[in-house]
C-alpha positions as a Markdown table, in Angstrom:
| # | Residue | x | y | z |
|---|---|---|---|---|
| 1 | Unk | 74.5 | -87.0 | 33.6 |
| 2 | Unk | 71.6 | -88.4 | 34.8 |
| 3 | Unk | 69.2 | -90.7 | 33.0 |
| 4 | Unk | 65.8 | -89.8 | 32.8 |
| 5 | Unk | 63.1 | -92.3 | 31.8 |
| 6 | Unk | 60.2 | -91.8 | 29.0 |
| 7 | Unk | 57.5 | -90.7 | 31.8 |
| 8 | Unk | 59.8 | -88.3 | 33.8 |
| 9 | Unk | 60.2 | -86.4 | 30.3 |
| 10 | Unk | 56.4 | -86.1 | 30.1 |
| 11 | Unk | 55.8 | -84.7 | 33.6 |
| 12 | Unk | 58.7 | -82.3 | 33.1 |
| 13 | Unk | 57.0 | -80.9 | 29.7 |
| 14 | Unk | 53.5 | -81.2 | 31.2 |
| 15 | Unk | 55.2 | -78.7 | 33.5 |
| 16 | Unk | 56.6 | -76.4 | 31.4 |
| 17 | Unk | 53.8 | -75.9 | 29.8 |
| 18 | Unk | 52.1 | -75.3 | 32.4 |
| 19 | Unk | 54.3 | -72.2 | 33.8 |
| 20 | Unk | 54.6 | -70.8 | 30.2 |
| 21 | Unk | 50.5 | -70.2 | 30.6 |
| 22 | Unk | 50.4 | -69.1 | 34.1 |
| 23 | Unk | 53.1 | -66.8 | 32.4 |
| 24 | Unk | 51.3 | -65.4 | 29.7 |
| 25 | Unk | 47.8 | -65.4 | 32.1 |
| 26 | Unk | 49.6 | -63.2 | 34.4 |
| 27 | Unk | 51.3 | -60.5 | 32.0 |
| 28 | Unk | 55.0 | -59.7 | 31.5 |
| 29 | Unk | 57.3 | -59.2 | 34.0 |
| 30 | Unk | 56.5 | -55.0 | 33.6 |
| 31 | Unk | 52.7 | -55.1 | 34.2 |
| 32 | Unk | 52.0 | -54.6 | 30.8 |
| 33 | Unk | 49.5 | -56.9 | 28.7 |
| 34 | Unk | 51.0 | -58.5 | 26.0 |
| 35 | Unk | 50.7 | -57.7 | 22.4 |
| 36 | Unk | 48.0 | -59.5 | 20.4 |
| 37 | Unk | 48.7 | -61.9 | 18.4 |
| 38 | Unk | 49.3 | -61.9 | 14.5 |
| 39 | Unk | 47.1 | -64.0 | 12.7 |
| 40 | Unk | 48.5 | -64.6 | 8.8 |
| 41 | Unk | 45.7 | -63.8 | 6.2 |
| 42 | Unk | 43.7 | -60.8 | 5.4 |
| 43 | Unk | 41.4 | -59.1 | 8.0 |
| 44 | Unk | 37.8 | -59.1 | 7.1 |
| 45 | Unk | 35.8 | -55.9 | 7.3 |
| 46 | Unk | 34.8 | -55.3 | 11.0 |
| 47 | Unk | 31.4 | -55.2 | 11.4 |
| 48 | Unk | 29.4 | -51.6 | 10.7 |
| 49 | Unk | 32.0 | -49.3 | 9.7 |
| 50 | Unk | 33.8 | -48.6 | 6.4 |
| 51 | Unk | 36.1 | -51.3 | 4.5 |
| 52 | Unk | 37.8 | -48.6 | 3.0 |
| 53 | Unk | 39.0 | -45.0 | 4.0 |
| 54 | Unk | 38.5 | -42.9 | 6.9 |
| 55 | Unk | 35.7 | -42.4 | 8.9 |
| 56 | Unk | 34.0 | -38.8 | 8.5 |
| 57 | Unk | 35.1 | -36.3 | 11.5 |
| 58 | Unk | 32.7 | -34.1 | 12.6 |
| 59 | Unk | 33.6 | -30.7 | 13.4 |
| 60 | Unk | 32.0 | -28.4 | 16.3 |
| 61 | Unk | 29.5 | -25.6 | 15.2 |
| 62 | Unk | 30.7 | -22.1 | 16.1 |
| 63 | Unk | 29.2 | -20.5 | 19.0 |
| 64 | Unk | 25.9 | -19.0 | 18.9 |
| 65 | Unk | 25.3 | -21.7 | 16.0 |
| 66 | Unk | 22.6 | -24.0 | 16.7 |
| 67 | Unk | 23.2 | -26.5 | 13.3 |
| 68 | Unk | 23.7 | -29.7 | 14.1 |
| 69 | Unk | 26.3 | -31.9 | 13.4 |
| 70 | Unk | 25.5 | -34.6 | 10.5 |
| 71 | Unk | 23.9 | -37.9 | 12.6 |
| 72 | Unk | 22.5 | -35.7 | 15.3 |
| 73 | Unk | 19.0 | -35.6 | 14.5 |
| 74 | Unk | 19.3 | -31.7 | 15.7 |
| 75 | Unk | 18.8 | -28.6 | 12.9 |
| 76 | Unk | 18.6 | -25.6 | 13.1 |
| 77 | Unk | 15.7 | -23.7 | 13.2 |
| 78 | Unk | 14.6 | -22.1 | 9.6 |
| 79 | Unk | 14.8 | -18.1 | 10.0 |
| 80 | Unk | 11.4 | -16.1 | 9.5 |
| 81 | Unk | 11.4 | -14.4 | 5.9 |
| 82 | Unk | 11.9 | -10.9 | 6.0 |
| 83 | Unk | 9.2 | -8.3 | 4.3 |
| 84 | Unk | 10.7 | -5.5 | 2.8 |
| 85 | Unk | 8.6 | -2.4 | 2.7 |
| 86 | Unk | 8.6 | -0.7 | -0.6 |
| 87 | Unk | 8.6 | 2.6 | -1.4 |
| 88 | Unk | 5.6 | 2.1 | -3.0 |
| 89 | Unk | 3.5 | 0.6 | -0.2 |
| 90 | Unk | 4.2 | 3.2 | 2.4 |
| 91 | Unk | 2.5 | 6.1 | 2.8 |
| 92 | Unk | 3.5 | 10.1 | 2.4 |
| 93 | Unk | 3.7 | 10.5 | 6.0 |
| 94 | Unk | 6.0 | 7.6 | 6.6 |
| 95 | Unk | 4.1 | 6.1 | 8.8 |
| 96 | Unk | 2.0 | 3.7 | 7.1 |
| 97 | Unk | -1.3 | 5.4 | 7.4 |
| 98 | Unk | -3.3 | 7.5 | 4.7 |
| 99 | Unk | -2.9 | 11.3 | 4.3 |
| 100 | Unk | -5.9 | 13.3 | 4.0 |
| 101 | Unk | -5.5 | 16.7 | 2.5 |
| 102 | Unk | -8.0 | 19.1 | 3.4 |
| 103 | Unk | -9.8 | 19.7 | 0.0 |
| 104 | Unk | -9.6 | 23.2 | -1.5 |
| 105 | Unk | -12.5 | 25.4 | -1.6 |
| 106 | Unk | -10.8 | 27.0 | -4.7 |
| 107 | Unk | -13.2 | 27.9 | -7.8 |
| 108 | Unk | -10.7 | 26.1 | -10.2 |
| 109 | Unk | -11.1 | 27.2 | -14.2 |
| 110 | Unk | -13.1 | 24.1 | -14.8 |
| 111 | Unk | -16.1 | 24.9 | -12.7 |
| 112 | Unk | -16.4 | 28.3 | -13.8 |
| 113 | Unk | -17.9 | 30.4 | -16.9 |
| 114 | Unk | -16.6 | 33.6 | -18.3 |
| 115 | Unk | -18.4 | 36.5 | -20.1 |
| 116 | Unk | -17.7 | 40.1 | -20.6 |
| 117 | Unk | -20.9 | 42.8 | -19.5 |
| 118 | Unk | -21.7 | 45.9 | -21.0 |
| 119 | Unk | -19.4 | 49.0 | -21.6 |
| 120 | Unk | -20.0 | 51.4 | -19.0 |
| 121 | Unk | -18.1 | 54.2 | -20.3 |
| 122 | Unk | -17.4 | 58.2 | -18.9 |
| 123 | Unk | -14.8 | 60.8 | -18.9 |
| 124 | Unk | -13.3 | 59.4 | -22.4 |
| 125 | Unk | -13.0 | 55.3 | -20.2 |
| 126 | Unk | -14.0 | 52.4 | -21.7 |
| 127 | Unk | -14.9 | 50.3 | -18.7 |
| 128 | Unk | -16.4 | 46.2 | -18.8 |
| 129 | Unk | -16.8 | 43.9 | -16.1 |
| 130 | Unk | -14.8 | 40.9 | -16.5 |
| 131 | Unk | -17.6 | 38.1 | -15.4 |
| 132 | Unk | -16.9 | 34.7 | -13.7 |
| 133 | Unk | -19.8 | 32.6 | -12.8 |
| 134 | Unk | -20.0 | 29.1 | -10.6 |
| 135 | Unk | -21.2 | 26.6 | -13.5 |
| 136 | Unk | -20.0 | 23.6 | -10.9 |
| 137 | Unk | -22.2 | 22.0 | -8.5 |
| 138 | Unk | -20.5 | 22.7 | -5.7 |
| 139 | Unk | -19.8 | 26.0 | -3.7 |
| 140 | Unk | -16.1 | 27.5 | -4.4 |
| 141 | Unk | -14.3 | 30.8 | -3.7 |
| 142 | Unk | -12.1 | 33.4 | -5.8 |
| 143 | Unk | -9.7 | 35.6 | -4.4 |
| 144 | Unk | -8.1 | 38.5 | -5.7 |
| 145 | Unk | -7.1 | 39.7 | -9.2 |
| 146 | Unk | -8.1 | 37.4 | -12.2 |
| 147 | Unk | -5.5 | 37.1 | -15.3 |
| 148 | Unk | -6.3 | 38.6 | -19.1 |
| 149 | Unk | -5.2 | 39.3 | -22.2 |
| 150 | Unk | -7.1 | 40.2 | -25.9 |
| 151 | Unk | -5.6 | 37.8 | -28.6 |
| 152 | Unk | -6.0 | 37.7 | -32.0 |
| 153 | Unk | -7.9 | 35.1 | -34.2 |
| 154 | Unk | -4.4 | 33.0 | -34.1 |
| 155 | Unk | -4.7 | 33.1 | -30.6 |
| 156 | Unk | -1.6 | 35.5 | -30.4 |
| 157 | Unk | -1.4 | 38.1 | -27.8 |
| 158 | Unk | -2.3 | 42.1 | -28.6 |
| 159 | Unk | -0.5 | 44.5 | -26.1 |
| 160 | Unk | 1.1 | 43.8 | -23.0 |
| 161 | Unk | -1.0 | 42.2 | -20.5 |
| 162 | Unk | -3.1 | 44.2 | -18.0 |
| 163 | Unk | -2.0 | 45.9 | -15.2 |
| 164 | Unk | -3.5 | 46.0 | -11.7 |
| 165 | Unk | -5.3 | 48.7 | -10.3 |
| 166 | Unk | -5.6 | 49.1 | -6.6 |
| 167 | Unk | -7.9 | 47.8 | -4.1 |
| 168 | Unk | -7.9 | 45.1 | -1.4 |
| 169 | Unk | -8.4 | 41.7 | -2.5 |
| 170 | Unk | -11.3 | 39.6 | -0.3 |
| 171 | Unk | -12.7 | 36.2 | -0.9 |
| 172 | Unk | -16.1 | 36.1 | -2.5 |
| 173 | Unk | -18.0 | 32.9 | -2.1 |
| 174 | Unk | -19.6 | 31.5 | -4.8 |
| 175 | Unk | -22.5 | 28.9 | -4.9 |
| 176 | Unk | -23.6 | 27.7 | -8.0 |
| 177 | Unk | -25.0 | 30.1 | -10.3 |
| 178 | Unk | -23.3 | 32.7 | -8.2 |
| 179 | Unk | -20.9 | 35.5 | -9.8 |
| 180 | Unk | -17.9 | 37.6 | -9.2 |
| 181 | Unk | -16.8 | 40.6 | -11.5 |
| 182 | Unk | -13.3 | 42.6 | -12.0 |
| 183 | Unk | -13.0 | 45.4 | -14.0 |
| 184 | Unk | -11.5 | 45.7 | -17.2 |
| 185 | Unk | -10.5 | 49.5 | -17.8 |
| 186 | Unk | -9.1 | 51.7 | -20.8 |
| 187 | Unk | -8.9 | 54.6 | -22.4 |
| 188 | Unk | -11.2 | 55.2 | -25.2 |
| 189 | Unk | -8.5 | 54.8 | -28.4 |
| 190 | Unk | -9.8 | 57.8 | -30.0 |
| 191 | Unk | -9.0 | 60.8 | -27.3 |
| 192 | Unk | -5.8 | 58.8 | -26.1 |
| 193 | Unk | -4.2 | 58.3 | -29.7 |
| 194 | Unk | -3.3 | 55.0 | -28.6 |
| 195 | Unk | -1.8 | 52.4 | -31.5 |
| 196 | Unk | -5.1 | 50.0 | -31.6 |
| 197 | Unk | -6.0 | 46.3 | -32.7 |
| 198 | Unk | -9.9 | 44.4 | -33.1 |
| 199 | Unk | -9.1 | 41.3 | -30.6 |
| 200 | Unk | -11.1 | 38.4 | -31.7 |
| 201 | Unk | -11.4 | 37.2 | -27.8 |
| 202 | Unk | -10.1 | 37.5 | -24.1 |
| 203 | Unk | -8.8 | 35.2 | -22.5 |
| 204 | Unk | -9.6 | 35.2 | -18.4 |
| 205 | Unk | -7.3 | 32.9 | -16.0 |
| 206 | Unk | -9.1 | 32.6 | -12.4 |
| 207 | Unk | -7.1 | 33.7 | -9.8 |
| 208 | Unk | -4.5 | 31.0 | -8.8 |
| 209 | Unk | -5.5 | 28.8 | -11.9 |
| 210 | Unk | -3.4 | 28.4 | -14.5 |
| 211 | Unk | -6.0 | 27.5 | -17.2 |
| 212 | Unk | -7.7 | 30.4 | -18.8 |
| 213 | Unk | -11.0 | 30.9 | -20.1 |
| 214 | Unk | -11.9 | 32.2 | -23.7 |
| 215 | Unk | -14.7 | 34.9 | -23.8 |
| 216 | Unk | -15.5 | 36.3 | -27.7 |
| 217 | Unk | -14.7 | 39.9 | -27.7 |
| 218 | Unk | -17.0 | 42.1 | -29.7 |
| 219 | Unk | -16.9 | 45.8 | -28.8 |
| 220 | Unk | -14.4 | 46.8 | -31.4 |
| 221 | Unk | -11.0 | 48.3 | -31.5 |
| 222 | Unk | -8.9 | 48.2 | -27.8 |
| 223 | Unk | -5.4 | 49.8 | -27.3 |
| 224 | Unk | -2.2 | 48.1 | -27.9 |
| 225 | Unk | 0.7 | 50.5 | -28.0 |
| 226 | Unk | 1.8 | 53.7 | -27.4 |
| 227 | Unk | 0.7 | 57.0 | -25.1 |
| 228 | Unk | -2.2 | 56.1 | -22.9 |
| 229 | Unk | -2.3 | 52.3 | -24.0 |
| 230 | Unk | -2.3 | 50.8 | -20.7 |
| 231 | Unk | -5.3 | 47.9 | -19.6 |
| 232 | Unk | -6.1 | 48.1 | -16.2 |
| 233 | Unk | -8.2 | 44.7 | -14.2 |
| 234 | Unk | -9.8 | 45.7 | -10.8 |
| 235 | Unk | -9.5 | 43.2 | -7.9 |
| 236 | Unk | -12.7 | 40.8 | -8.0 |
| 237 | Unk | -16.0 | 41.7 | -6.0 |
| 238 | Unk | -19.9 | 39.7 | -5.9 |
| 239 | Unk | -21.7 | 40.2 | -8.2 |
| 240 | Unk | -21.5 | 40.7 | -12.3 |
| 241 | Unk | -21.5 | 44.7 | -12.3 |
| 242 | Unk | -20.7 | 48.0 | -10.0 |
């Protein structure tokens, strides 16, 4: 074996070292870099992210979603409030406007005064005119047949009511102060032998009212029952007599 002197050693180890950098420099032998290497010691916390656990993933929105992912700096736009429309605030006709119903021209009970004229009797008849007179300040109509009945002083009925008697019913106009009359017919108690009572009043309903009118009766006994008994009312007409 050869000997080798102090200084050959060193240039030999110079060179050795030398290769094993250009070595690791240049990569391993299949291209790859090598591995880092291990430092012993704990790691310190790399700068701006989280010592401990896992970072947050962030999932993507559904389509048609426009919220945006947290750390965007994106949301969503907020959605216009709805207005509900209540039952209450809409209108009859549904459409949001305001109906306007023709106003009646209707005498209604209200606006009207009763009274009973003088007998007008013949041929053994007992005939009044029923009277109903404009008291409003407006002008009104009636129309047709008029409702009665004679009640006692308890305000109960005596007889059946009228019945109606004929004739074409037209509208009378009335203007304040006016009147209409319909006539209130029966035989005389006395030649008909008719079952009789003494009404304390008569109580007229205007025609398509359903209030009635009191009017004191005081022409005596009317009949209430048996042969002949029927009360007959007369379509109303202008006027407050034949």
């Amino acid at each position: 074996m050869a000997h080798t002197t102090p200084s050959r050693r060193r240039a030999l180890f110079a060179g050795s070292v030398a290769v094993l950098g250009l070595l690791t420099a240049c990569g391993n032998a299949d291209g790859s870099s090598a591995g880092p290497q291990k430092v012993p010691g704990p790691a310190a916390p790399a700068t701006g992210g989280t010592a401990t656990g896992t970072a947050p993933t962030t999932s993507a929105p559904p389509p048609g979603d426009t919220t945006a992912a947290p750390g965007q700096g994106t949301t969503r736009p907020a959605a216009p409030a709805t207005t509900g429309t209540t039952a209450a605030g809409r209108s009859s006709s549904g459409g949001g406007g305001t109906d306007t119903a023709a106003r009646s021209t209707r005498c209604h009970t209200s606006e009207l005064r009763a009274t009973v004229g003088r007998n007008d009797p013949g041929a053994g008849q007992e005939n009044f005119p029923v009277v109903l007179t404009n008291s409003s300040g407006r002008t009104c109509t009636v129309h047709g047949f008029p409702g009665a009945a004679f009640v006692d002083s308890s305000g109960r009925q005596l007889g059946p009511d009228p019945k109606r008697n004929g004739g074409s019913a037209t509208t009378v106009t009335l203007r304040p102060g006016q009147s209409a009359w319909a006539g209130l017919t029966f035989s005389n108690p006395e030649v008909s032998g008719a079952k009789t009572a003494t009404p304390a009043s008569l109580i007229v309903t205007p025609p398509d009212e359903r209030d009635h009118l009191t009017v004191r009766w005081t022409a005596g006994r009317v009949p209430v029952g048996g042969n002949s008994s029927s009360v007959f009312l007369t379509v109303l007409s202008p006027g407050t007599a034949p």
